[in-house]
C-alpha positions as MATLAB code, in Angstrom:
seq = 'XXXXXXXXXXXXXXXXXXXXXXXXXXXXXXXXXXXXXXXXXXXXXXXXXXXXXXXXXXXXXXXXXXXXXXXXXXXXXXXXXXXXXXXXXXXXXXXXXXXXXXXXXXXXXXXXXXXXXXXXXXXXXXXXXXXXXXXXXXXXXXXXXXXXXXXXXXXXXXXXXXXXXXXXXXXXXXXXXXXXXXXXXXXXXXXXXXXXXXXXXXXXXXXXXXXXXXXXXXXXXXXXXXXXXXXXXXXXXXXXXXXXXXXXXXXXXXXXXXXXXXXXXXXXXXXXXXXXXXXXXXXXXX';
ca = [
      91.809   93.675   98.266;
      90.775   95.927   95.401;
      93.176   98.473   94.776;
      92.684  101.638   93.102;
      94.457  104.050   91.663;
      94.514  106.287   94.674;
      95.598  103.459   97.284;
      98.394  102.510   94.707;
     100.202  106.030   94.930;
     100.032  105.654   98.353;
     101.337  102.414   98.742;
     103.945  103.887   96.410;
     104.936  107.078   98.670;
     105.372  104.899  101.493;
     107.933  102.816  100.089;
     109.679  105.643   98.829;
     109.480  107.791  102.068;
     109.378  105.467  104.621;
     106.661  106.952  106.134;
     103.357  108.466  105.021;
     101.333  110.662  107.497;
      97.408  111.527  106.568;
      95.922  113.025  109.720;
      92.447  113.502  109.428;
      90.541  110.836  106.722;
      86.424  110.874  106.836;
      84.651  108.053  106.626;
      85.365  104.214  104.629;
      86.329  103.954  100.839;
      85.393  100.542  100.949;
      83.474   98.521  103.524;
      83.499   95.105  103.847;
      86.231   94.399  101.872;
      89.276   92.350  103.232;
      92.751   94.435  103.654;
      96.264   93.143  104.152;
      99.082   95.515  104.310;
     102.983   94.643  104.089;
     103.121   98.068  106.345;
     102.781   98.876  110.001;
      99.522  101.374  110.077;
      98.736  103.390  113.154;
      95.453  104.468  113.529;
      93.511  106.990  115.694;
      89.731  108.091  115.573;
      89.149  111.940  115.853;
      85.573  111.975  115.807;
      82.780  109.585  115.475;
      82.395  105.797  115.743;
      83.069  102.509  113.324;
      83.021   98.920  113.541;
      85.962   97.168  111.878;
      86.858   93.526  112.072;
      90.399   92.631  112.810;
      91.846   88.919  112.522;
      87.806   87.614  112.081;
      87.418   89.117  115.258;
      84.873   92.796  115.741;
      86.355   96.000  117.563;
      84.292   98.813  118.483;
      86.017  102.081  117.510;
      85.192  105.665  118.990;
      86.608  109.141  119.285;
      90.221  108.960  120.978;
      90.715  104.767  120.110;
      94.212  104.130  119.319;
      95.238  101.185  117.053;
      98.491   99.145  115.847;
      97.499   96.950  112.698;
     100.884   94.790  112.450;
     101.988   93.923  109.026;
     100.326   90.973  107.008;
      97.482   90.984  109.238;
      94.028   91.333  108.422;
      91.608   94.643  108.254;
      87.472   94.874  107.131;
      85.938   98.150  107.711;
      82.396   97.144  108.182;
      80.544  100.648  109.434;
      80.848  103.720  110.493;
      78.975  107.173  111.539;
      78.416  110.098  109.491;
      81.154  111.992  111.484;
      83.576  109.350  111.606;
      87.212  110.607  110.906;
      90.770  109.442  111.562;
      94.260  109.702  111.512;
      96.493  107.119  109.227;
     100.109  106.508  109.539;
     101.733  104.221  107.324;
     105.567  102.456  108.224;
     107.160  100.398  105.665;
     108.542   97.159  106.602;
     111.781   98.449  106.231;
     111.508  100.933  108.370;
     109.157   99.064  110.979;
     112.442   96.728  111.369;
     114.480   99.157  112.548;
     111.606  100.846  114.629;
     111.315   97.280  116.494;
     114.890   97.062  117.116;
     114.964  100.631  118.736;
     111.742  100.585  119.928;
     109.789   97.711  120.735;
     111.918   96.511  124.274;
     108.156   95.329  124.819;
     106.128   92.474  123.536;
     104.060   93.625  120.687;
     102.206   90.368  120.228;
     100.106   92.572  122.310;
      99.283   94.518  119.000;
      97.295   91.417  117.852;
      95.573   90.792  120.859;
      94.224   94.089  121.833;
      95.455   96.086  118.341;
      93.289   99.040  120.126;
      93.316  101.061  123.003;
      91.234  103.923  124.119;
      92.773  107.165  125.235;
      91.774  109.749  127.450;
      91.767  113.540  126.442;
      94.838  114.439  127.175;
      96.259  111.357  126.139;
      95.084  111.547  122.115;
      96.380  115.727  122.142;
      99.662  114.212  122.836;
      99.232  111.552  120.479;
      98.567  113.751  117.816;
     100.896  116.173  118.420;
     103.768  112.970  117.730;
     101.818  112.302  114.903;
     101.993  115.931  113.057;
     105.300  116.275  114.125;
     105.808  113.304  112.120;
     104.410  114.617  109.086;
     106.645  117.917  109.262;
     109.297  115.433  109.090;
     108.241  113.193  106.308;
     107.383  116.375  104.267;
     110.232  118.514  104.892;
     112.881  119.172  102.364;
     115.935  117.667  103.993;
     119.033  117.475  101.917;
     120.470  114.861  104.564;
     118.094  111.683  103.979;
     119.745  110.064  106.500;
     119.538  112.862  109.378;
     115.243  112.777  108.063;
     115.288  108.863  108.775;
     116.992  109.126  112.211;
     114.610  111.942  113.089;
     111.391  109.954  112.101;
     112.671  106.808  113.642;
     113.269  108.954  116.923;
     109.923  110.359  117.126;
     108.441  107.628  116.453;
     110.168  105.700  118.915;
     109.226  108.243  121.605;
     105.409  107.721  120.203;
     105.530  103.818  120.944;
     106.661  104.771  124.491;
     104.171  106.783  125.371;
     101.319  103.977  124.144;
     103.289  101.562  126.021;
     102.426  103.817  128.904;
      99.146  104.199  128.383;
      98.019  101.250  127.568;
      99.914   99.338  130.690;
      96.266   98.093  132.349;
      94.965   96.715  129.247;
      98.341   94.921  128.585;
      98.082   93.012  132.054;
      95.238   91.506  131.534;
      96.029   90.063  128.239;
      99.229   88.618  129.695;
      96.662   86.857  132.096;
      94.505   85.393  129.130;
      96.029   82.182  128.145;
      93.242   81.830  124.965;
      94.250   85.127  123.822;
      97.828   84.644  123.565;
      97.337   81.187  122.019;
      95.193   83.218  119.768;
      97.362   85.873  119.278;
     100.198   83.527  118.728;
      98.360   81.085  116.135;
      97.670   84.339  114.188;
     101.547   85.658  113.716;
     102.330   81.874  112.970;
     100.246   81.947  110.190;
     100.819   85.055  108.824;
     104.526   83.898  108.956;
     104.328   80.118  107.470;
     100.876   80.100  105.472;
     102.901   79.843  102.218;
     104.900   76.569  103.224;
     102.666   75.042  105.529;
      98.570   75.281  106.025;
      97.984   72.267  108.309;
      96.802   72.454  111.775;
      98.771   69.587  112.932;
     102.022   72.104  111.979;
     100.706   75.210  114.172;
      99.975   73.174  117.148;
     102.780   71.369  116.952;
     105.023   74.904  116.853;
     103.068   75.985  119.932;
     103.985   72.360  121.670;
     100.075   72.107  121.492;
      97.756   69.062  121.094;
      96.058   69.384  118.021;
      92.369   68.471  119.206;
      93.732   70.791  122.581;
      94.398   73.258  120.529;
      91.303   73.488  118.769;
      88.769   73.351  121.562;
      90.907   76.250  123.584;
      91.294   78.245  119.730;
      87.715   77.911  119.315;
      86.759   79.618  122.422;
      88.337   82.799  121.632;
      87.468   82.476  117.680;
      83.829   82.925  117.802;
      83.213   79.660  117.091;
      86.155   79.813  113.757;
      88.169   76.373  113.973;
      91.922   76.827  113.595;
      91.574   75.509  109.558;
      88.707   77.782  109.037;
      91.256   80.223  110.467;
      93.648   79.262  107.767;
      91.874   79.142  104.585;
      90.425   82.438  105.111;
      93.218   84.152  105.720;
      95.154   82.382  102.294;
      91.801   82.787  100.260;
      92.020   86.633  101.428;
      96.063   86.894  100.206;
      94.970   85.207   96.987;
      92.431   88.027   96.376;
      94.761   90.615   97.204;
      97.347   88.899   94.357;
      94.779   88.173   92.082;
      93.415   92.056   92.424;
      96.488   93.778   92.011;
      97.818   91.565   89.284;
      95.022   90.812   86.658;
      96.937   89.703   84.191;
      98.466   87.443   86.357;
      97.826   83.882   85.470;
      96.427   81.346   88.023;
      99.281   79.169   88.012;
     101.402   82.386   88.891;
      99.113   83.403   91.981;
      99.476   79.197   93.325;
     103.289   79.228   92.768;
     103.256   82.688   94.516;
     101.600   81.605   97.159;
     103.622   78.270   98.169;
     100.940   75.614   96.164;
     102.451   72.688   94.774;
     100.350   72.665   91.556;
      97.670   75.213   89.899;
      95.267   72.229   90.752;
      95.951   71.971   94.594;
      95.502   76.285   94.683;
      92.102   75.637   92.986;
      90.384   72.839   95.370;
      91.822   75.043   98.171;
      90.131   78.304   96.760;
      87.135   76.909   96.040;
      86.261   75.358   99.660;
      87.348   78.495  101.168;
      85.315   80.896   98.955;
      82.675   78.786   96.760;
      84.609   79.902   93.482;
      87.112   78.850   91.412;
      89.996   81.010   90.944;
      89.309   81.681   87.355;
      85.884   82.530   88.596;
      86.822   85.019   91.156;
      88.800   86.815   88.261;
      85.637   87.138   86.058;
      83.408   88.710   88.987;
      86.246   91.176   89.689;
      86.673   92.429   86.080;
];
């Protein structure tokens, strides 16, 4: 992920805050880039339509679609219309674990699965209404940093419960789909262990799976994507997002960041995931 100046300071603000609140953003900075956030985002269209690809998999977005992006998961904006606009809210990690343990009494591997639901009318007014009250909160001028977390965490809170709500149906059916929750489940593994382990053997072993099992049932849900494919995109795309926000940072500092044993193992693995060396991938990026 290529980040600029702008996304920086508001990476920035959301450490420092907690929680950052834009509520109406037109149209894609960048399309077709790959984007993996240590945040939780929450996202709602206002007007318009986009295609975005979450996990490898497409989602067709439209006026009133609601969507969770969990942390460390991944996010390609690929088109949208002229009118397309949305509301952003991003939840740092620290505060997304204390939202979970207040909040989340229901599974949100659902997130992954089916990060987007569509609302009705009323439904998104009352949506957004959470959502400015929200920014009030992260913007006003409280003395009492403490009372302003409690507050957002509250509201927030409330927010969660009334997409549980809404979004009941949907959730029912994915609790019927035994791909998609394998699916769903391979996905958090990864995003969990990719550092220490990338063999498929590992995942499907974690999920008390077959390996070859687990492949054929994986595949079926994936598009056609085998479980390693899976993988090695998904490390190739944290390497970029290292490698962009750290220039300067060696090669042999981006392997041992991301769990390789040596700067040559990182640099066979890069290559048959992207067709470049790392060194390579630097150069086109300067």
């Amino acid at each position: 992920m290529k980040i600029d100046e702008t996304l920086a300071s508001l990476l920035q603000a959301v450490e420092q805050n907690g929680v950052y609140v834009e509520k109406e953003i037109h149209g894609f900075s960048q399309t077709g880039v790959d984007m993996v956030f240590p945040h939780l985002i929450v996202l709602m269209c206002v007007s318009g339509s986009a295609r975005v690809m979450f996990d490898m998999q497409e989602l067709a977005i439209q006026k009133n679609s609601f969507g969770i992006l969990m942390p460390g998961h991944v996010l390609r904006h690929i088109a949208c219309s002229d009118d397309y606009a949305y509301a952003r809210v991003f939840i740092s990690a620290e505060m997304f674990s204390e939202l979970k343990a207040r909040a989340f009494s229901h599974d949100s591997d659902k997130f992954n699965y089916t990060p987007h639901c569509h609302l009705t009318d009323v439904q998104a007014k009352r949506v957004k209404a959470i959502i400015e009250l929200l920014e009030a909160i992260a913007l006003h001028d409280l003395n009492d940093l403490q009372l302003r977390r409690q507050m957002l965490l509250s509201h927030m809170a409330v927010g969660y419960e009334f997409i549980n709500y809404y979004r009941r149906e949907q959730d029912r059916q994915w609790t019927e789909s035994r791909s998609a929750k394998l699916y769903t489940q391979f996905c958090d593994l990864v995003v969990e262990h990719y550092k220490e382990n990338r063999n498929v053997n590992y995942y499907a072993g974690l999920m008390d799976y077959d390996a070859r099992y687990f492949s054929k049932v994986f595949r079926r849900y994936s598009n056609g994507l085998s479980p390693l494919e899976w993988i090695q995109q998904y490390v190739a795309m944290q390497a970029k997002r290292i490698m962009d926000m750290y220039p300067r940072q060696t090669v042999k500092e981006t392997a041992y960041q991301l769990g390789f044993p040596t700067t040559a193992n990182f640099c066979r693995y890069f290559k048959r995931a992207t067709g470049l060396y790392p060194q390579e991938y630097k150069k086109t990026r300067s």
